[in-house]
Each structure stands twice: as C-alpha cells, then as structure tokens.
C-alpha positions as CSV (number, residue, x, y, z in Angstrom):
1,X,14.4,-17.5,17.4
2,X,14.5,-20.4,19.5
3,X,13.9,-19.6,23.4
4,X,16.4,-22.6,23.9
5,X,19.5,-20.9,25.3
6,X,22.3,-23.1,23.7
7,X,20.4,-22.1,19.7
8,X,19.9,-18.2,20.4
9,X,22.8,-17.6,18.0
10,X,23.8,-19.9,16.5
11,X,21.1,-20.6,14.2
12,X,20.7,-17.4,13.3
13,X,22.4,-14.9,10.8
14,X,23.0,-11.3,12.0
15,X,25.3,-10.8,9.5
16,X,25.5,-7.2,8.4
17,X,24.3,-6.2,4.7
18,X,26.2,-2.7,4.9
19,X,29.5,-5.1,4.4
20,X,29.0,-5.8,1.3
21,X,29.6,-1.9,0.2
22,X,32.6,-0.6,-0.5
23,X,35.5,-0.8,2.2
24,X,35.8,3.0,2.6
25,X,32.0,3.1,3.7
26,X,32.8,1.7,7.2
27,X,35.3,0.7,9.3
28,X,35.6,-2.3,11.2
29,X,35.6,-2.3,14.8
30,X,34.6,-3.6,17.7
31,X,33.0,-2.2,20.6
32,X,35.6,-1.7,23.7
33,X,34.8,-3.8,26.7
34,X,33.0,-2.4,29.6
35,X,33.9,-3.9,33.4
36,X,30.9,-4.3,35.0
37,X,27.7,-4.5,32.4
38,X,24.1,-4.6,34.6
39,X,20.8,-4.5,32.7
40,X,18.5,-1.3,33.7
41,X,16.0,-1.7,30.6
42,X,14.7,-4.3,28.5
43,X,12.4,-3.9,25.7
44,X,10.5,-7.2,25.8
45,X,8.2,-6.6,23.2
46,X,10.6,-5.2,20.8
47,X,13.0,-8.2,21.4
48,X,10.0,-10.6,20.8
49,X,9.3,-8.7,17.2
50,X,13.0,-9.0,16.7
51,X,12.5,-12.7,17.3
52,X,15.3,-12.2,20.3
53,X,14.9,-14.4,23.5
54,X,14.0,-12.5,26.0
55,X,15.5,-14.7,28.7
56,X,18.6,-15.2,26.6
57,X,19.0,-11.2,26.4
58,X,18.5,-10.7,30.1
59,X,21.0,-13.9,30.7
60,X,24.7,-12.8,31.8
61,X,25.5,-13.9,27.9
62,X,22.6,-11.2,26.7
63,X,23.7,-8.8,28.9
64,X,27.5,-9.2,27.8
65,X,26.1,-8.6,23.9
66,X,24.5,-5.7,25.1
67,X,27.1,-3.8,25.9
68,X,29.7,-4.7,23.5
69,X,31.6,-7.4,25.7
70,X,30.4,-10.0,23.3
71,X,29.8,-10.5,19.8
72,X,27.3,-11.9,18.4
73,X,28.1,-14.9,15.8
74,X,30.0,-14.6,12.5
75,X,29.5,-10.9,13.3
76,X,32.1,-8.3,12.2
77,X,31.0,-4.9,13.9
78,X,31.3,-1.4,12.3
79,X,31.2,2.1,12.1
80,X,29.6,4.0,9.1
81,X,31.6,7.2,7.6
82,X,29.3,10.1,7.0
83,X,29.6,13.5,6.9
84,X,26.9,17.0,7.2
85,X,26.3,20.0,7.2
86,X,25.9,20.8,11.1
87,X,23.9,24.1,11.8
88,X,24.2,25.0,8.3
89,X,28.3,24.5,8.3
90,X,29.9,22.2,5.4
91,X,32.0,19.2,8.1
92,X,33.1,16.7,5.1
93,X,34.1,13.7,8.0
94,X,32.1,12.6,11.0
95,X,30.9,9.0,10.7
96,X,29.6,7.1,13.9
97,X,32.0,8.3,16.9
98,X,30.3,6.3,19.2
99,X,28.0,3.9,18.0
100,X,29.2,0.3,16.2
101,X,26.8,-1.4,14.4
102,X,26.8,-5.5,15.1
103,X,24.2,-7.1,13.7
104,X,20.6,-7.5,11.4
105,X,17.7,-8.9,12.8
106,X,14.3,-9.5,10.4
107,X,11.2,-8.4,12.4
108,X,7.8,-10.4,12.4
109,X,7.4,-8.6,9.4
110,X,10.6,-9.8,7.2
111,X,12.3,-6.1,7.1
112,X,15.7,-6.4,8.2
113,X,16.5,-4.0,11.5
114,X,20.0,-2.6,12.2
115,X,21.2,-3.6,15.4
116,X,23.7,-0.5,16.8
117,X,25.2,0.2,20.4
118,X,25.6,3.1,21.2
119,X,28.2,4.8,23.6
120,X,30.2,1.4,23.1
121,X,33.4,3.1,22.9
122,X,35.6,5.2,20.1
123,X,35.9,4.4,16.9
124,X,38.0,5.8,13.7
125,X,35.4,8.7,13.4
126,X,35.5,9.0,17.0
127,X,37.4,12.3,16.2
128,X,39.3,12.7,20.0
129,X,36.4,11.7,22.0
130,X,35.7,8.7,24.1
131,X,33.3,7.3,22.3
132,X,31.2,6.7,25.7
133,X,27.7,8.1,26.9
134,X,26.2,9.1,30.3
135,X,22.9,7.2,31.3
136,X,21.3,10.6,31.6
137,X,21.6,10.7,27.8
138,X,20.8,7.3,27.3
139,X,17.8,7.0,29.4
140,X,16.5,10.1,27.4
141,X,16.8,8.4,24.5
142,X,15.5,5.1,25.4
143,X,12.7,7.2,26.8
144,X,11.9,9.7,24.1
145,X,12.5,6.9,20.7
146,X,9.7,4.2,22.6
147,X,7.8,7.4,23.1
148,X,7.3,8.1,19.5
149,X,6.4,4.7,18.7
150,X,3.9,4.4,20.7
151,X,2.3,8.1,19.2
152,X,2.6,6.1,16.2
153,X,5.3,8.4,14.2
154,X,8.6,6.6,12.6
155,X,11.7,6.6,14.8
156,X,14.6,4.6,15.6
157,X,13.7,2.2,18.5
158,X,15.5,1.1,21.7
159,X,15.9,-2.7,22.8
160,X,17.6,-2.2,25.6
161,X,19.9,0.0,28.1
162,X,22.8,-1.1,29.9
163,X,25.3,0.6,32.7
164,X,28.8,-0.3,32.7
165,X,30.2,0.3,35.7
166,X,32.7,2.6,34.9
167,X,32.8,7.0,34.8
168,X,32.0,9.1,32.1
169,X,33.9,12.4,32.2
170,X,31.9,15.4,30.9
171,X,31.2,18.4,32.9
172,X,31.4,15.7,35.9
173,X,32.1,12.3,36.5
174,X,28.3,10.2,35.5
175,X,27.2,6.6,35.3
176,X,28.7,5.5,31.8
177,X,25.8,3.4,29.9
178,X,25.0,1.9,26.9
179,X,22.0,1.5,24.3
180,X,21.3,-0.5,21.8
181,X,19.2,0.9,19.5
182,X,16.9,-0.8,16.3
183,X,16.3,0.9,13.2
184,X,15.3,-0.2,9.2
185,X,18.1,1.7,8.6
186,X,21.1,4.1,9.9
187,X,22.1,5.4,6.3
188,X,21.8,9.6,6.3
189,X,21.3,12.3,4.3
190,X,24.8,13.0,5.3
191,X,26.4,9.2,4.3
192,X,25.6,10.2,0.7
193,X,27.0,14.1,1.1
194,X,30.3,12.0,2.6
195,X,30.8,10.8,-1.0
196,X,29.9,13.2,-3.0
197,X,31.6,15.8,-1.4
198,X,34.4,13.5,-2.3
199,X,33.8,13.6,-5.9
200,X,33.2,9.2,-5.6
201,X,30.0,9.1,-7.7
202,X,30.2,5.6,-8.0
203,X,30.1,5.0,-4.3
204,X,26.8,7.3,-4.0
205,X,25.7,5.0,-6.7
206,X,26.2,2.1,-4.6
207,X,24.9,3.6,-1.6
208,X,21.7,4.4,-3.5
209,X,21.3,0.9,-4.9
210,X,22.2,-0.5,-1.4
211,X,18.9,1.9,-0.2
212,X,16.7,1.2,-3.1
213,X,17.2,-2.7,-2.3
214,X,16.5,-2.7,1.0
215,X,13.8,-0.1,1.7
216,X,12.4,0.8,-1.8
217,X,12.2,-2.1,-3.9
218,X,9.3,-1.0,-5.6
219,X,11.4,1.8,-6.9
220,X,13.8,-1.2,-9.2
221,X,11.1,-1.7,-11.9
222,X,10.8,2.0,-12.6
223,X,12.5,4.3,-15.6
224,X,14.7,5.7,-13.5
225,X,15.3,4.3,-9.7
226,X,17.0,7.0,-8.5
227,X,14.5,9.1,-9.3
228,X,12.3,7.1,-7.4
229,X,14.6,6.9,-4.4
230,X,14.4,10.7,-4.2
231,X,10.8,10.9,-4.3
232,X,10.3,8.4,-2.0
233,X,12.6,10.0,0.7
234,X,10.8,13.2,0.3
235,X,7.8,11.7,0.6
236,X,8.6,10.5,3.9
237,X,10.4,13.3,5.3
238,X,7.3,15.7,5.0
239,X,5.1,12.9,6.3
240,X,7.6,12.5,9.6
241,X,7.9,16.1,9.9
242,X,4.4,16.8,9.9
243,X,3.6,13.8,12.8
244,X,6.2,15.8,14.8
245,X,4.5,19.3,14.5
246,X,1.4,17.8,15.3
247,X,2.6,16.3,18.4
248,X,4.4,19.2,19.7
249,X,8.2,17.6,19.1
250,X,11.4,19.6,18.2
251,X,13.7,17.2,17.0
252,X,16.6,20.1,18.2
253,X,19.0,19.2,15.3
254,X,18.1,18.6,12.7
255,X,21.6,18.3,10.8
256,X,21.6,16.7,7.8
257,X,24.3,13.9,9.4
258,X,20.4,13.6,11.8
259,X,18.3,13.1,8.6
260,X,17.4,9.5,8.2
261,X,17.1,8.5,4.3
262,X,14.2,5.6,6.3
263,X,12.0,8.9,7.2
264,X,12.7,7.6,10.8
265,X,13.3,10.2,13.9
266,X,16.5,9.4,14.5
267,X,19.3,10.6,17.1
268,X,17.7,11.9,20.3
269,X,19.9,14.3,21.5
270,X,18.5,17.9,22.8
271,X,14.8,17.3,21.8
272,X,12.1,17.9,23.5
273,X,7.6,18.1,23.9
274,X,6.6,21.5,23.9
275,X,4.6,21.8,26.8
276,X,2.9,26.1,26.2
277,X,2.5,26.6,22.9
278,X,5.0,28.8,21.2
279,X,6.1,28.2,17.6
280,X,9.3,29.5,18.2
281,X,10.6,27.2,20.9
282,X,13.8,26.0,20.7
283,X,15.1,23.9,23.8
284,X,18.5,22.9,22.3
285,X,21.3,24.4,24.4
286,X,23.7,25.0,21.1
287,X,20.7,26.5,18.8
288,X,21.8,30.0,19.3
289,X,19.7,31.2,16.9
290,X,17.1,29.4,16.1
291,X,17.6,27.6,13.5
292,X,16.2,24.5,14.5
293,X,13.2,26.1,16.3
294,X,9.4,24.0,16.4
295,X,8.0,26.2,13.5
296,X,11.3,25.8,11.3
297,X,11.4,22.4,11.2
298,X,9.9,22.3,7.7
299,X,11.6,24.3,6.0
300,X,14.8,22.8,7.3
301,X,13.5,19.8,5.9
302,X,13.2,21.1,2.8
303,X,17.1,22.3,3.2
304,X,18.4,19.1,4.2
305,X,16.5,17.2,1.1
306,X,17.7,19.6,-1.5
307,X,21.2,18.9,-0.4
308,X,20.5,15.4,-0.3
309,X,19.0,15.7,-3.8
310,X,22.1,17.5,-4.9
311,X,24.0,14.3,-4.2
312,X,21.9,12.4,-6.8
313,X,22.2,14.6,-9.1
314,X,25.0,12.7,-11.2
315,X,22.8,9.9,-11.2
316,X,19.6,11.4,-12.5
317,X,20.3,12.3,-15.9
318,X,23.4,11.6,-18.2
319,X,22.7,15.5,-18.9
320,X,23.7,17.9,-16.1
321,X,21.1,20.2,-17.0
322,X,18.1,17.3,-17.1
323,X,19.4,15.7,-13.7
324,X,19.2,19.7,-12.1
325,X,15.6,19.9,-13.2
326,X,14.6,16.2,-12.7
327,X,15.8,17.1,-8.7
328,X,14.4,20.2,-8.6
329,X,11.0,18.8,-9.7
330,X,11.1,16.5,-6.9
331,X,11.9,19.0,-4.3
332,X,9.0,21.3,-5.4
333,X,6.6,18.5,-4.1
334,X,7.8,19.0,-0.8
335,X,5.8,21.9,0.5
336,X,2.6,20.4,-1.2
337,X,3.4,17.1,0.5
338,X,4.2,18.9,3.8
339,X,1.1,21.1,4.6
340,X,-1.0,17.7,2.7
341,X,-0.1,15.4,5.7
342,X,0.1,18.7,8.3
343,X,-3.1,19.9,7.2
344,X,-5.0,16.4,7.2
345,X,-3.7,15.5,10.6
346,X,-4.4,19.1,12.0
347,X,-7.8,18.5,11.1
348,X,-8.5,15.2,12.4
349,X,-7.2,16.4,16.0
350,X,-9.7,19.3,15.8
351,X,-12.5,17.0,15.3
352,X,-13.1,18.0,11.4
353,X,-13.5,15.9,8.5
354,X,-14.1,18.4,5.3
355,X,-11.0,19.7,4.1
356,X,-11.9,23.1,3.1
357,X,-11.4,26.9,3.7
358,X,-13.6,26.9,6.7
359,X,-12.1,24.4,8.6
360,X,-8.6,25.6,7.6
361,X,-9.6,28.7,9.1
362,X,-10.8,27.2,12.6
363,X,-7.9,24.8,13.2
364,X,-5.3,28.0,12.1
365,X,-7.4,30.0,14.7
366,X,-6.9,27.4,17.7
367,X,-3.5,27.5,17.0
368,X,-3.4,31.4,17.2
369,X,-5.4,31.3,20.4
370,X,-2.6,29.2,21.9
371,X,0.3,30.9,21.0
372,X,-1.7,34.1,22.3
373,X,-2.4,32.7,25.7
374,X,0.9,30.0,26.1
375,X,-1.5,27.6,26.9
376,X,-0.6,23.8,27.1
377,X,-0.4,22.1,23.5
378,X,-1.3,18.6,24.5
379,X,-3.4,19.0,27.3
380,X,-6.2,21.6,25.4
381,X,-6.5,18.9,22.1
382,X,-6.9,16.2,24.0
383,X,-9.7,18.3,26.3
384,X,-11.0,19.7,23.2
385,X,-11.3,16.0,22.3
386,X,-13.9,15.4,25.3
387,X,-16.3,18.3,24.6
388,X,-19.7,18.1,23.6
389,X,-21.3,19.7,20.6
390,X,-24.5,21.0,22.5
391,X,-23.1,20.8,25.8
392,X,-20.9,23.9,26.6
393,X,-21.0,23.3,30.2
394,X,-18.0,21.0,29.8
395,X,-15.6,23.6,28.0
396,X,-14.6,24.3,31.6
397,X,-11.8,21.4,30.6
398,X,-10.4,23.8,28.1
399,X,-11.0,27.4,29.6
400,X,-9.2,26.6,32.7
401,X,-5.7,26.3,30.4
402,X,-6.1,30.2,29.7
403,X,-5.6,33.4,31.6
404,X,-8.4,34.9,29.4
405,X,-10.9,32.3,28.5
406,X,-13.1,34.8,26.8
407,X,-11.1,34.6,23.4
408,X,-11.5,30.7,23.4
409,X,-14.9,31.4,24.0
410,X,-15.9,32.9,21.1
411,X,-13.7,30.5,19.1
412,X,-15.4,27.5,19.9
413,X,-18.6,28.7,19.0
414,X,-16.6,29.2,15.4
415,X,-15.5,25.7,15.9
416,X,-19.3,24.1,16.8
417,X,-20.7,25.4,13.6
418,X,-18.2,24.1,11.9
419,X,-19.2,20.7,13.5
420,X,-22.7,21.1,13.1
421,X,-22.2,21.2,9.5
422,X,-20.6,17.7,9.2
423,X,-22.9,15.9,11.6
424,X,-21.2,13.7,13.0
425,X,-22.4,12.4,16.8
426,X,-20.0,13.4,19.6
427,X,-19.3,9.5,20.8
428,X,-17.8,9.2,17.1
429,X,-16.2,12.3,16.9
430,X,-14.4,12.4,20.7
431,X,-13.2,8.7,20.0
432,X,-11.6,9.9,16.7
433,X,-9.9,12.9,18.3
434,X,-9.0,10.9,21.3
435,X,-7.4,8.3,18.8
436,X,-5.1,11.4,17.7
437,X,-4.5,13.7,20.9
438,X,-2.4,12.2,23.2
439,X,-3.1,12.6,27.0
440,X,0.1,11.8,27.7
441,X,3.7,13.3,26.2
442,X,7.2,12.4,27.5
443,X,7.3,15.8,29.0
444,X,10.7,17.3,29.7
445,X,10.3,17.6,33.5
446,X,9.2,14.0,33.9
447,X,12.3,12.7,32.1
448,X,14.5,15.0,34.0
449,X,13.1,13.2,37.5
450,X,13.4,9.7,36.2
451,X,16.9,10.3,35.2
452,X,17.7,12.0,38.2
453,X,15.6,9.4,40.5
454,X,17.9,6.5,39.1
455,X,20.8,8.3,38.9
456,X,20.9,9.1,42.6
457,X,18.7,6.9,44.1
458,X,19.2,4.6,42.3
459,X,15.2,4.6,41.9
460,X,13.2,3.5,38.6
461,X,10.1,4.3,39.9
462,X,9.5,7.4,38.1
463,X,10.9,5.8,34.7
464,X,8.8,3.1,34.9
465,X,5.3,5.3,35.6
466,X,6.7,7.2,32.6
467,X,7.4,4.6,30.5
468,X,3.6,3.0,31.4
469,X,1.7,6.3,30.3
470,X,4.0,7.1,27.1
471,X,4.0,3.4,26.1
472,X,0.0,3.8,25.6
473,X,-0.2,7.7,25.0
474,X,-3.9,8.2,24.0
475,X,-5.5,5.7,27.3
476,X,-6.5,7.3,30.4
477,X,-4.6,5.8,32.8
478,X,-6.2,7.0,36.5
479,X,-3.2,5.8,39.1
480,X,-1.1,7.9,37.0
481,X,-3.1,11.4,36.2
482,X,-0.5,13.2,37.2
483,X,1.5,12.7,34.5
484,X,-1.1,14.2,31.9
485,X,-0.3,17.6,33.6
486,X,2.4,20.5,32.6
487,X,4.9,21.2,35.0
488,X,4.6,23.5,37.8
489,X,6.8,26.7,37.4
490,X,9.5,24.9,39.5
491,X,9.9,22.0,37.2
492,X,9.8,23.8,34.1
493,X,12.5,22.7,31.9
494,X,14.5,25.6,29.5
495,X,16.8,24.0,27.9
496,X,18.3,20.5,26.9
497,X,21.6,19.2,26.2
498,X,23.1,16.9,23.3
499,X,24.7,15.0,26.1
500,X,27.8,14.0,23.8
C-alpha cells in the first residue's frame, strides 16, 4: 500500500470473502462508535506485512478505523454465527458477541488475513452483553498473541490497541478498549457444529469449500477434499498443541467455539505460562475441574476434532457407515501425530538428536525431576541449554532452581552419556537448544504489572520492556535480566480471568 495518505484506501480492496457464504452465516453490522479513540499500541511491523501505512494508521483517520468509528472502503462489517460445546456443554448459538470483522488484507506473502475488532460493541450474538472490553483484557491479549509469534507457534496476531474513552462495567468501572486483531482465518470448530447441529448440510458444505479454498487448496485436486480438509486440520491441531506443551502454555479454554480450523492459537482469554512445573496447572478462574488443565490439553484436542469430524461426516461418504470410518480413520492419526511433533520438539530442547528409547527415557526423566521439585519450566531448559558436556562446574545454573539438587544430579550424568553418544560439540549443541528454549516467557506477574502500570499510572514502561524481551524470546537481552526470572512469592499469580 501506498504511504501517500490520500491512496491508503482507496486503491485497495478489503472486501470480505466470508460475504459471499450464505446470509445466515453472519450478520451485518457495524461496530458502535466510541467518543474519544487514543492509540496505546501499534504493531508496525505487522501493519508493514499487512502492507498498512503505518503513518496513515497512527493518523486521526487510522485511529478512527481502529476503533470502529470508521469504515474502511466498500467494506460491509460482520459478525460470524457459531456455536460450541463450552466445558463440555452442547450451546447450539453463540457467534461473535463482540468482535465485527471489517476487512481482508493479503500479507507480503499473498494469504489473505482477516481483519476483526474486537470489543467494538454488540452485535446479534451479543446475547445481552455489551459487546465492550476492558484494556486489562485487551492488553493481555495484545501481549500474550505477539508473544507466541515471536516463539514461533501459530496464533492469531494483534495490529493494534485502542482506548475509547468511555467505562466498561464489570466487577468495576475500567478503561473500555479496543483490539484489532489479524488472523488467516476466524472460522471454528464450532462455526461448522452451528450448522450441523442445525441439520443445514449444505451450508457445512459451503463452509468446508469456503476453507478448502482459502487455506487448503492443495486439498481440491484430491479424491475426496473433505477428506483432505479433515486431515489437514488434525494435522495442525496436534502440531499447535504440541508447540504449546513445549513452551509451558495453557490455552485455559479450550472450547471447541476456541478451536481455530487455521491450527492458530486463537482467543486469549484466561491463559497463561506456567512458571513451576506442574502438569496439572490450571489458571483459568471458571475450570472448576480441570478440564482444561496443561497436561489435558491433548486429549481435549482430540475431543474437539472428533466433534468437528462428526460435522463432516455427511460429506465424507454418500454411505453413513463409510463416512463414520473414513472420520474415524482420520482421528486415529491424532495421538501418533501428537506425541510425533511433542516428542521431536521435546528432544531438541534437551539437546538430543537420536530418537530412540534412551533419549525418550532422559527427556521423560527431566520432566519428572521438575514436577518433583516445582522447579521453573523455562528457566532450567534454557540453563540446561548453557551447560557444558565435560564441564559440570556450570550445572550450578540448574541446581540452584531445586530445593534438593541431588536428584538432578544424578540425572544429568544420565543425560551426558546420552550426549556423549551423539557427539556433537557443545558450541553446536547450546546454540541449537538456545534456538528452542526461550529465556524469556510472557509471565503472568509481568503482564499483571504492565496492565496495572498503565492502567493507573498511566505508565507503559513495564509493557514496553515486556514487549522488547517477548518480541525476541530466545536473545539475552542484559538491561532487562530481570525479566528472565519467576516471580517472587508476592507476585505469584493463581488464577486468570476471561475478562468478558
């Protein structure tokens, strides 16, 4: 796009290809006016990729767009219908409450991104609520999504964040804000359950083809597309899955209406970085039980896909009985997928090439010595990452995380013979772990001070440190150390919150 501010739109189509399905897939509407849009955030580099003047976006015009005040040209916003199964309970409407799609962009790439606001006021699927969101919430968001990029795992991506100078009501009157947020795609597990649970096969066919188009073309040549389509999306959901587990991440809720059919982390609502290691963390304030814990999130996967495979079914086989098998075939890659890309990964952040019993065995054990002594997750792979193979004198890095160092002790001498056996130098070795384990997380305490700096001090300070060290996760960055460290017992954070 043109940096000329008179051509930023109007020589461009953002025209939105979800329009073209039928009616009853969206609704029309545009976002409600705010009174006094300011810009806090602005993603510059994303913007750029998006070909999106950065000076235009940051103009009073840019701004306006931003938060809904202004459309973009020949532009018809809307709100996708969808529905889920949310903890595990059947909800046959939701659709987009609060976020209005209005507009497409094609990257540097040529893959068309969804451009969607979100807290831009209610729409039909609003459901009785305001449609609005806190800044707490939205920094978070902002936040957490650029976060995962930069670890290099799928996700939805923010562009930019906006207050509006009017309240939000929840518990308290907050700081209402907006975010626009950039995906390949917005279209859930839950958008196809909306029609089928509806008995409107022909919609979920033209949903599907809508999908294969746009993000699995490949899949058009094939015997059977839809097959294809199913594959694909479980291919990508145990590969995303399996970046989150070995980064520490729990997504919180994962509801199938959460599940993007792109195999992108999507909706950032109550998740978190583990900072101890305990498989059955759960931060989310409404997972009462569990169910969304860090160590189920692969089977719930595996939940959400099967009902998202049941949704196909009509259009697998003419026979019933075929289509049942032809999905359940699919599905029964999953777990070999899963523990595939988990298993690979887990290795490479241990330092080990061979993938065989032996290794297995080692990474399995640093995991148990973890969860034994709650010791930090990121911090002891990326100081593992730094340690030399004849040189124990450094382990000091590592032993320090535990109470009891004696048990890592004798695991690491499990894990140097191991090492010895692939011969690889350490220089190679610590720069391939080091490309894998982070030094630096988005870590639940840190969040919590940037939001609460700006929100009462009006302070960005700690949001911009944070966003310098999670925007280039695995660099040492000195002037910021502090930020590579867990929390102190005082800034321990227990629980998080949807923020809707």
């Amino acid at each position: 796009m043109s940096h000329d501010h008179a051509t930023t739109e109007a020589d461009r189509d953002f025209g939105i290809s979800y329009a073209k399905l039928p009616g009853d897939c969206y609704a029309q509407v545009a976002p409600t006016p705010v009174a006094a849009p300011k810009l806090l955030k602005l993603n510059c580099d994303l913007a750029r990729d998006l070909g999106l003047s950065v000076e235009w976006l940051a103009s009073p015009e840019g701004v306006a767009t931003l938060a809904g005040n202004r459309a973009l040209a020949g532009v018809d916003p809307l709100a996708t219908a969808y529905a889920g199964h949310q903890f595990g309970n059947w909800v046959p409407s939701l659709g987009d409450g609060r976020a209005i799609q209005i507009g497409e962009a094609r990257d540097r790439s040529g893959i068309r991104r969804d451009i969607q606001l979100k807290g831009s006021g209610p729409t039909p699927f609003s459901r009785g609520g305001d449609g609005r969101a806190a800044i707490g919430p939205v920094l978070r968001e902002y936040v957490l999504s650029e976060a995962m990029f930069a670890l290099g795992i799928p996700t939805t991506r923010a562009l930019g964040m906006v207050t509006t100078g009017e309240p939000v009501y929840r518990e308290r009157a907050e700081p209402g804000a907006i975010l626009t947020r950039v995906a390949a795609g917005f279209v859930r597990v839950g958008t196809f359950q909306y029609f089928h649970g509806r008995a409107m096969t022909d919609h979920v066919r033209a949903l599907a083809d809508y999908v294969i188009e746009r993000q699995n073309p490949s899949a058009m040549g094939g015997s059977n597309p839809y097959r294809e389509l199913l594959a694909g999306v479980i291919d990508r959901q145990a590969a995303l899955i399996a970046r989150w587990m070995l980064v520490g991440f729990i997504h919180g809720v994962m509801n199938t209406d959460n599940m993007s059919i792109t195999g992108e982390t999507i909706d950032y609502g109550p998740c978190a970085f583990m900072d101890e290691y305990e498989p059955g963390k759960v931060f989310s304030s409404i997972d009462r039980n569990g169910r969304y814990a860090y160590q189920q999130q692969p089977n719930v996967g595996l939940w959400n896909l099967t009902r998202f495979a049941e949704t196909l079914v009509p259009l697998l086989a003419d026979d019933e009985t075929e289509a049942v098998e032809s999905a359940k075939a699919a599905l029964d890659h999953y777990p070999e997928l899963f523990h595939r890309y988990y298993g690979a990964g887990l290795l490479e952040k241990m330092g080990l090439v061979e993938s065989n019993d032996e290794n297995r065995a080692v990474a399995s054990a640093f995991l148990e010595l973890l969860a034994a002594g709650r010791a930090d997750f990121t911090l002891c792979f990326r100081r593992l990452s730094t340690l030399h193979l004849d040189d124990p004198a450094g382990d000091e890095a590592v032993r320090s995380l535990f109470a009891d160092p004696a048990p890592f002790d004798a695991w690491s001498s499990t894990w140097r013979e191991r090492l010895r056996t692939e011969r690889r130098d350490d220089a190679s070795r610590n720069a391939g772990m080091q490309a894998v384990n982070p030094a630096f997380i988005a870590r639940n305490h840190r969040v919590a001070q940037s939001i609460e700096a700006l929100e009462n001090d009006g302070d960005s300070g700690p949001l911009d440190a944070l966003l310098t060290v999670t925007g280039s996760p695995y660099t040492e960055h000195a002037e910021f150390a502090d930020y590579e460290s867990p929390p102190a017992p005082h800034e321990v954070v227990h629980q998080t919150f949807c923020g809707t």
